[in-house]
Each structure stands twice: as structure tokens, then as C-alpha cells.
C-alpha positions in Angstrom: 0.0 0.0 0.0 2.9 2.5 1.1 3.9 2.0 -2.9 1.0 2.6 -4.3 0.8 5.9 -2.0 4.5 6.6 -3.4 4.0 6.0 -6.7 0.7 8.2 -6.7 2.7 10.8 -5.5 5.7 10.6 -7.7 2.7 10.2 -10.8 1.1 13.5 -9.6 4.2 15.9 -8.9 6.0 14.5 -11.7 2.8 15.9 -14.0 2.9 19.2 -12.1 6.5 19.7 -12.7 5.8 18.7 -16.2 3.0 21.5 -16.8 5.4 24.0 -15.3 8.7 22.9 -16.8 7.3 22.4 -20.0 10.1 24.3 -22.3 13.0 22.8 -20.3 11.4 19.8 -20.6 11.3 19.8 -24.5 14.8 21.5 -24.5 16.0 18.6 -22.3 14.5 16.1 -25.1 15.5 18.4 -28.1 19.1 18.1 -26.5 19.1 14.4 -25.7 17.6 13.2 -29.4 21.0 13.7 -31.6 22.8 11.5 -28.3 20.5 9.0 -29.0 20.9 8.9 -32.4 24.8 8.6 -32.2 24.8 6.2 -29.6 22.1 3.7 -31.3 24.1 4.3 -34.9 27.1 2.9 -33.5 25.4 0.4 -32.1 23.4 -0.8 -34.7 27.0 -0.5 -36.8 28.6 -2.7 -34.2 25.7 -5.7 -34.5 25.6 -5.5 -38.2 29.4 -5.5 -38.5 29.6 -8.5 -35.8 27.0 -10.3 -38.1 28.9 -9.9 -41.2 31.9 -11.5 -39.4 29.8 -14.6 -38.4 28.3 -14.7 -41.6 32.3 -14.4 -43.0 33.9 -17.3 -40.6 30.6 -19.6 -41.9 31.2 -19.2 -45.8 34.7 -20.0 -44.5 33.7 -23.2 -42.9 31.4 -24.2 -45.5 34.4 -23.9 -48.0 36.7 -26.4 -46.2 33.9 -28.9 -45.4 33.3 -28.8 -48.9 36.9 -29.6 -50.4 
């Protein structure tokens, strides 16, 4: 019960401070988007070049099991 209480409480101040904050707020998230971006890029460059290096090593494998 002392959550719920909590949580109602974090719900309802968190929406005040978000009605009176509202330009920091979208500066904050106008700020944080080209971050994002970067960091999920490089990421997304990392799985794809990790794939393409398991995809490499089993044409490779393929070859010799073949000869």
C-alpha cells in the first residue's frame, strides 16, 4: 500500500513539474535526441558489422567442409 501511496505521489508531482517545466522539458528532449541517435548508430553498426563477421567465418567453414 505505502507503494501505491509513493507511486501516486511521484505520478502527480511528476505531472505538475511537467506542466510548469514544459520548455526545459522539450529542450532537455531536443538536446538528448542527436545523443540517441549517435549512440544507437554505433550500435546498430557494431551488431551488423559482428553479423557480417559470423556470416564471413561460416562461408569459410562451409568452404573447407566442402573440399
Amino acid at each position: 500500500m505505502k507503494t501505491l501511496i509513493g507511486g501516486a505521489i511521484a505520478v502527480l508531482l511528476g505531472v505538475v513539474g511537467l506542466a510548469v517545466w514544459f520548455t526545459e522539458f522539450l529542450m532537455i528532449i531536443t538536446g538528448c535526441i542527436p545523443v540517441v541517435l549517435l549512440l544507437a548508430g554505433g550500435f546498430a553498426l557494431y551488431l551488423g558489422f559482428d553479423e557480417l563477421k559470423d556470416s564471413w567465418k561460416n562461408d569459410e567453414g562451409a568452404d573447407a567442409s566442402a573440399d
